[in-house]
VOGU-3710 file (C-alpha; in Angstrom, 3 decimals, decimal comma):
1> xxxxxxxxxx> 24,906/-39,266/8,287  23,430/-40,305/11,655  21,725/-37,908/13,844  21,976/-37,736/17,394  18,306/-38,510/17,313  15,917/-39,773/15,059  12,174/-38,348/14,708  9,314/-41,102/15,094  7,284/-40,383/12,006  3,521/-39,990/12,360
11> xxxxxxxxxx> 2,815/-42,978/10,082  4,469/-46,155/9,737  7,508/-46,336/7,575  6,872/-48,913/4,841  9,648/-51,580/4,706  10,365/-54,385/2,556  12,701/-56,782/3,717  15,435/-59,218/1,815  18,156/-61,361/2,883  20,224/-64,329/1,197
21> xxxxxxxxxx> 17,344/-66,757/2,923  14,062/-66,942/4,181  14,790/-67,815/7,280  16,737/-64,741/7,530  14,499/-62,107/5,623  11,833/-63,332/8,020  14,144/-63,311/11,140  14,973/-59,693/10,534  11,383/-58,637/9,362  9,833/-59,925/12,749
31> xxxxxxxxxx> 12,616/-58,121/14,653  11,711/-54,878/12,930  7,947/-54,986/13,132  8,158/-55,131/16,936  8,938/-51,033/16,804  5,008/-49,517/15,732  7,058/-47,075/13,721  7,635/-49,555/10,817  5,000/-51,274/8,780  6,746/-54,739/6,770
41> xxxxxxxxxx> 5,027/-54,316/3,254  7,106/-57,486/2,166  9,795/-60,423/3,191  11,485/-61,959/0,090  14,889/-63,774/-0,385  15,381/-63,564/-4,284  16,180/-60,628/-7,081  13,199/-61,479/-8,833  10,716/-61,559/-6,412  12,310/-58,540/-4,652
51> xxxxxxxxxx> 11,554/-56,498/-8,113  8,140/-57,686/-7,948  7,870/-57,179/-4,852  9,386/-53,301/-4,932  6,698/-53,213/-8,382  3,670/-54,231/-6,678  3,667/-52,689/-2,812  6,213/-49,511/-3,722  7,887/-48,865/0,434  9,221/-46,415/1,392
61> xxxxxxxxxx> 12,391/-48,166/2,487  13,850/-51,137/1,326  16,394/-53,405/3,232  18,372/-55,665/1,205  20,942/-57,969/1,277  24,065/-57,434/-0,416  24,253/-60,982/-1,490  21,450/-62,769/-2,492  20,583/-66,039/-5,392  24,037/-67,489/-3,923
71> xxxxxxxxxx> 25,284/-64,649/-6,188  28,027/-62,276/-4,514  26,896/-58,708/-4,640  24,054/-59,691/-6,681  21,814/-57,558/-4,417  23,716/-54,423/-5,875  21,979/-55,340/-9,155  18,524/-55,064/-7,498  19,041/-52,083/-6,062  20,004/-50,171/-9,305
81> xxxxxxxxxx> 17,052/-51,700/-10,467  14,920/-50,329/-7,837  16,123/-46,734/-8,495  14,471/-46,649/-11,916  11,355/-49,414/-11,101  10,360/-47,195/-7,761  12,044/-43,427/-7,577  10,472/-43,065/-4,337  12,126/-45,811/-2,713  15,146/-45,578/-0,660
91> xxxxxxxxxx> 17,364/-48,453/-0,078  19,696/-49,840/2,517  21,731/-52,484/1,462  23,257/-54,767/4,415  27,130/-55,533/4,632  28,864/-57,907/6,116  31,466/-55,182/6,604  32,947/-51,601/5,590  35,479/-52,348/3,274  36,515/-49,994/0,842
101> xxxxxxxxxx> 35,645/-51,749/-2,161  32,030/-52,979/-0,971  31,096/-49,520/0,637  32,070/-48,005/-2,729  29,987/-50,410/-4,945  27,213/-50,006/-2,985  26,888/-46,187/-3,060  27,878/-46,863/-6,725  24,918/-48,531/-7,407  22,413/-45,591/-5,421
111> xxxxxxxxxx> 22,123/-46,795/-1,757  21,212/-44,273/0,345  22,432/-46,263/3,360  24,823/-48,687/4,373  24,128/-51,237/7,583  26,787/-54,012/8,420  25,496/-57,084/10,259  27,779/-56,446/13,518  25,491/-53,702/14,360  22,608/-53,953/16,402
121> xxxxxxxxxx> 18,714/-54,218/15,200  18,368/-50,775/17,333  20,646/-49,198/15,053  19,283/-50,824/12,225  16,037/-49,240/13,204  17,997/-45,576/13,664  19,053/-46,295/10,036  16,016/-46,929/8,478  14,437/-43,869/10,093  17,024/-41,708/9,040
131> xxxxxxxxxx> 17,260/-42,975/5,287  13,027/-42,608/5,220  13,461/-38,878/5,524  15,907/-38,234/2,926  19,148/-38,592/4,888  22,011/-40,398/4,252  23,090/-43,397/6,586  27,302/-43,682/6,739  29,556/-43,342/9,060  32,917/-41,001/8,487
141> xxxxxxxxxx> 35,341/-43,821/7,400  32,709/-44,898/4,752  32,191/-41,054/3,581  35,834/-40,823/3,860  35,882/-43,851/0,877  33,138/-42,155/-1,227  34,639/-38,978/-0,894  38,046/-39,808/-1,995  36,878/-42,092/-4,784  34,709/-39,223/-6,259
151> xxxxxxxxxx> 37,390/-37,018/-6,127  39,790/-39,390/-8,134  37,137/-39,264/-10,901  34,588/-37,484/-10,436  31,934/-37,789/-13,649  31,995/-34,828/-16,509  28,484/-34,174/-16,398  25,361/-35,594/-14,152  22,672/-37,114/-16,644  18,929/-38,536/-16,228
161> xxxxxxxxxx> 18,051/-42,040/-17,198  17,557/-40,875/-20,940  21,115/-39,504/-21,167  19,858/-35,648/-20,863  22,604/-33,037/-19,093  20,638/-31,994/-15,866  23,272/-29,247/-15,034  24,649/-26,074/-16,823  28,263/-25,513/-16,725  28,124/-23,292/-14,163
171> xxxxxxxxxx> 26,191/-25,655/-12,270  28,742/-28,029/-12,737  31,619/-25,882/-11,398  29,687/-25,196/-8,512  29,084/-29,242/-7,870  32,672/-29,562/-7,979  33,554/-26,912/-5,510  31,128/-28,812/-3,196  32,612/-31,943/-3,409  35,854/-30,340/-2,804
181> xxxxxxxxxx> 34,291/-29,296/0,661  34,199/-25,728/-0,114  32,071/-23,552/1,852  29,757/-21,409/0,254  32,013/-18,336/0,609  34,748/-20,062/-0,675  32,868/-21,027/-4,313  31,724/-17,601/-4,790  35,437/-16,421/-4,798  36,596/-19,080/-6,649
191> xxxxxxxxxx> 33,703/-18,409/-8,616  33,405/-14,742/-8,584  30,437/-14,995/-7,601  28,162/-13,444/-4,578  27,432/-15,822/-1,499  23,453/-15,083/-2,546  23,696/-16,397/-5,814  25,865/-19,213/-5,146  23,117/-20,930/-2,653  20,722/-19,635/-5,176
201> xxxxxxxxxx> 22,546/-22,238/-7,905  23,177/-24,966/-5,002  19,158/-24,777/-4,557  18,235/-25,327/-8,184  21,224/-27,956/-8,587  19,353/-29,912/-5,123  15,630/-29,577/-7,290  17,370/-30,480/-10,672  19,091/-33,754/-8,977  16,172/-34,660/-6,515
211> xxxxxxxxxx> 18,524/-33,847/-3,464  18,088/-31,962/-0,452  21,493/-32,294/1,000  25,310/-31,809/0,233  25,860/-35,406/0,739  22,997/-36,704/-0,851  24,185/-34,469/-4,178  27,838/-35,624/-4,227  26,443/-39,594/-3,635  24,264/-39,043/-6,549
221> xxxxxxxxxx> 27,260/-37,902/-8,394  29,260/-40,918/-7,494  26,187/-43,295/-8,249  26,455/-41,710/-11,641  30,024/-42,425/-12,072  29,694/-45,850/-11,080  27,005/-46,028/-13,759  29,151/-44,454/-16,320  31,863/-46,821/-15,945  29,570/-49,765/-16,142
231> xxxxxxxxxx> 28,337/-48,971/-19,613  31,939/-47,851/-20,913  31,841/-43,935/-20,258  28,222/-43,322/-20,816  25,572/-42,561/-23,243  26,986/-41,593/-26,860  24,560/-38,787/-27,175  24,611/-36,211/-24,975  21,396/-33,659/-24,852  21,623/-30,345/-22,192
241> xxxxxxxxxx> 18,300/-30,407/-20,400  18,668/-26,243/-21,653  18,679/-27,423/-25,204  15,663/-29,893/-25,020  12,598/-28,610/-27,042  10,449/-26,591/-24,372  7,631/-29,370/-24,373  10,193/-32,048/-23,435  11,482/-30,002/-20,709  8,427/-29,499/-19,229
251> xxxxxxxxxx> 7,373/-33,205/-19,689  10,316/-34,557/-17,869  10,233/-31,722/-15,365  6,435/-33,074/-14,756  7,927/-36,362/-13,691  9,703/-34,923/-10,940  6,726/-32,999/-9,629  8,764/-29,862/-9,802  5,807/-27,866/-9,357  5,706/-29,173/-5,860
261> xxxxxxxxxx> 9,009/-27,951/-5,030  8,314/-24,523/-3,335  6,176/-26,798/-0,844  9,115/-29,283/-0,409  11,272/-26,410/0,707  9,212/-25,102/3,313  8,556/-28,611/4,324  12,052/-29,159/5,041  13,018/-26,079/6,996  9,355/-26,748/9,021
271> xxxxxxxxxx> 10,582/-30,401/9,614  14,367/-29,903/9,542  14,875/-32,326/7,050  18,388/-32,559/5,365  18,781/-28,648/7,136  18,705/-27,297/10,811  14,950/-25,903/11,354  13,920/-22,341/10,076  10,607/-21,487/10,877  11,118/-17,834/8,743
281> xxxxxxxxxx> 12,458/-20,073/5,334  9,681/-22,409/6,395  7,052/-19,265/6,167  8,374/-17,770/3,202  8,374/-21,064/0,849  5,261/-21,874/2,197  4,009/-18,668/0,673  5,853/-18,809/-2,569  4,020/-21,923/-2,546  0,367/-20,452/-1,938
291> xxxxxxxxxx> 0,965/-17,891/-4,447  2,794/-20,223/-7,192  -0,639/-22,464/-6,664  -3,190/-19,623/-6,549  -1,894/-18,667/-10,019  -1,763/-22,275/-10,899  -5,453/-22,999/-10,261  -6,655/-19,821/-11,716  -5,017/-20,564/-14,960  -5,793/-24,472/-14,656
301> xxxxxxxxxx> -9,485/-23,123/-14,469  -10,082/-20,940/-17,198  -8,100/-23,352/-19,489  -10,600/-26,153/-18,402  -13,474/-23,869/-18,703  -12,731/-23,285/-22,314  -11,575/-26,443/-23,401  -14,966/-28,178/-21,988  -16,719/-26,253/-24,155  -14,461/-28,423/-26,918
311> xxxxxxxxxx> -14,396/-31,409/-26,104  -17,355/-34,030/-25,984  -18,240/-36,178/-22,846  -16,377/-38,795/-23,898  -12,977/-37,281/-24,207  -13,349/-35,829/-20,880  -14,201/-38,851/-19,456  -11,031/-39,921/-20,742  -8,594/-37,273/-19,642  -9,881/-37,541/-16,318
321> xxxxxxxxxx> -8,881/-41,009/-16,610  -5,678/-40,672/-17,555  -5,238/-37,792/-14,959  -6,154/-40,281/-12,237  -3,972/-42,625/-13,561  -1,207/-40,439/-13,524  -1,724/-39,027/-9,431  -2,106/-42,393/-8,112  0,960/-43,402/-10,203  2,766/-40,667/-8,498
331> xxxxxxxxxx> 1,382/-40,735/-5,134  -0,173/-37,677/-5,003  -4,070/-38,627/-4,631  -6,100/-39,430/-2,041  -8,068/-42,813/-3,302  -10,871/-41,967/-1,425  -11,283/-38,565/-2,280  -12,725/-37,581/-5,379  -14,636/-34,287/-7,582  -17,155/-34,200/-9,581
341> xxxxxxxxxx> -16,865/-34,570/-13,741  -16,927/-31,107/-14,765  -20,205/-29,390/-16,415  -20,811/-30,228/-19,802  -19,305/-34,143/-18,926  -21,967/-36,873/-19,073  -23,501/-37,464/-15,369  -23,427/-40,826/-16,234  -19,613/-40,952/-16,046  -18,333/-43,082/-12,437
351> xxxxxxxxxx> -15,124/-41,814/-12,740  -13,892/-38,874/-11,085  -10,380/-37,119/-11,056  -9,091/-37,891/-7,346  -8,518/-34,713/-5,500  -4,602/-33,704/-5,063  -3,380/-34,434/-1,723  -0,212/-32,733/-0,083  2,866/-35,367/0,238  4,435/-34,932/3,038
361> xx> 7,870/-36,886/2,410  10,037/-35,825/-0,073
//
């Protein structure tokens, strides 16, 4: 939703641009790179080069056009595209207006914002800002649509891209209640359930889905609807994340950088991102954090201490490879910061691991 204010961020948002024409992307890209809070990463004005595009420079934002290759809602396509190419992207898609059926497709297809063309490039601006950290960009008629459509079907369970159940049952009941507009008191006695342990399951629902906010959760929902409907009701085989071998689990769970959610927290009650500010929430996660990562390194270190001692020089110079690989893929490194191979590794090696840096958006 829009805040009464938006929060300059301390380094340039990343923005790719596309419109249904050049002339237009480029219009609309010069208009936004007069405001030093945005950085334009790329102007297109096809699907195709737009992928690339979204491939090759990975923004934080991106604005597209709903229509675009003379296609009607072709832009849709790209931006369900986008959610699986770049995770870490967050698109607006821009309207010509808010009706129903186009606010509803768009959401459908994982928007996190909505813009129509009647507004001004200020409030364009607002949006973009507001999407960047995590929000959601709608106005009350359009959440009105999303709501109501969601409630007329809302999807029997929430799945990844591979088909696997995120949520347990109870999880599931507790979505529901939300998108109901229940408060918390009201799910736990609907549920039976204590107020404590029902914001204890909304918090592990919020890390499960990649959410941080009530609204954010019930538009992923819908997205997932959408999706279901698309491909005929959904994968065939469905696999509870709780029943997935416990090396699976912790593989996909690695792709979400769950490990880094303790920090997240605290970042977001620090920042007040997607929640009002709480400096004493903020403390506390940051120190579940500290300790979680103490423990982490110690164990990390013996473990690497022993398996040196197994492994020749040439196989660590490989897994450090891969390890790099795998930060910068996930934009957790610092490319200029590096540490040394560790003993035992041939000093001839030039590649080092890149030292773990601290994201600060979520």
């Amino acid at each position: 939703m829009t805040p009464s204010e938006s929060v300059v961020p301390p380094t340039p948002i990343r923005v790719l641009v596309t419109d249904s024409t050049r002339m237009g992307s480029q219009l609309l890209a010069d208009a936004l790179q007069r405001d030093s809070q945005f950085e334009i990463v790329g102007v297109c004005a096809t699907a195709q080069e737009t992928l690339d595009s979204l491939v090759a420079v990975k923004p934080d934002v991106a604005v597209i056009g709903v229509n675009l290759d003379e296609q009607p809602m072709k832009g849709l396509d790209v931006c369900r595209q986008a959610r699986t190419l770049v995770p870490t992207c967050r698109t607006v898609v821009l309207l010509e207006n808010s009706k129903k059926e186009s606010v509803l497709a768009v959401f459908g297809a994982g928007a996190r914002g909505i813009f129509c063309r009647a507004e001004s490039i200020d409030t364009l601006r607002k949006c973009i800002a507001v999407v960047y950290t995590g929000q959601v960009w709608a106005n009350h008629l359009e959440m009105r649509f999303v709501l109501e459509a969601f409630a007329e079907a809302a999807p029997t369970r929430l799945t990844d891209a591979r088909g696997t159940v995120l949520l347990s049952k109870r999880q599931q009941d507790i979505v529901r209640c939300i998108t109901e507009g229940l408060t918390n008191r009201e799910i736990a006695v609907r549920l039976k359930l204590s107020e404590h342990t029902v914001k204890n399951y909304i918090f592990r629902i919020f890390d499960r889905l990649g959410v941080s906010t009530r609204v954010e959760m019930v538009l992923y929902a819908f997205s997932q609807r959408d999706s279901q409907k698309a491909n005929g009701g959904g994968p065939q085989e469905l696999v509870a994340f709780d029943d997935l071998p416990e090396l699976e689990r912790y593989r996909r769970l690695s792709e979400f950088e769950s490990a880094l959610a303790y920090l997240r927290l605290a970042e977001m009650h620090r920042d007040g991102r997607g929640t009002p500010q709480d400096p004493v929430s903020a403390y506390m996660w940051f120190q579940v954090a500290e300790r979680v990562g103490i423990e982490l390194n110690l164990r990390a270190k013996t473990a690497l201490d022993s398996l040196s001692l197994e492994i020749d020089p040439q196989e660590q110079r490989e897994a450090q490879r891969r390890a790099g690989k795998w930060l910068k893929d996930h934009d957790l490194v610092s490319t200029e910061a590096s540490i040394p191979a560790r003993p035992g590794a041939s000093e001839r090696s030039d590649e080092r691991l890149p030292q773990v840096r601290r994201r600060t958006r979520a």
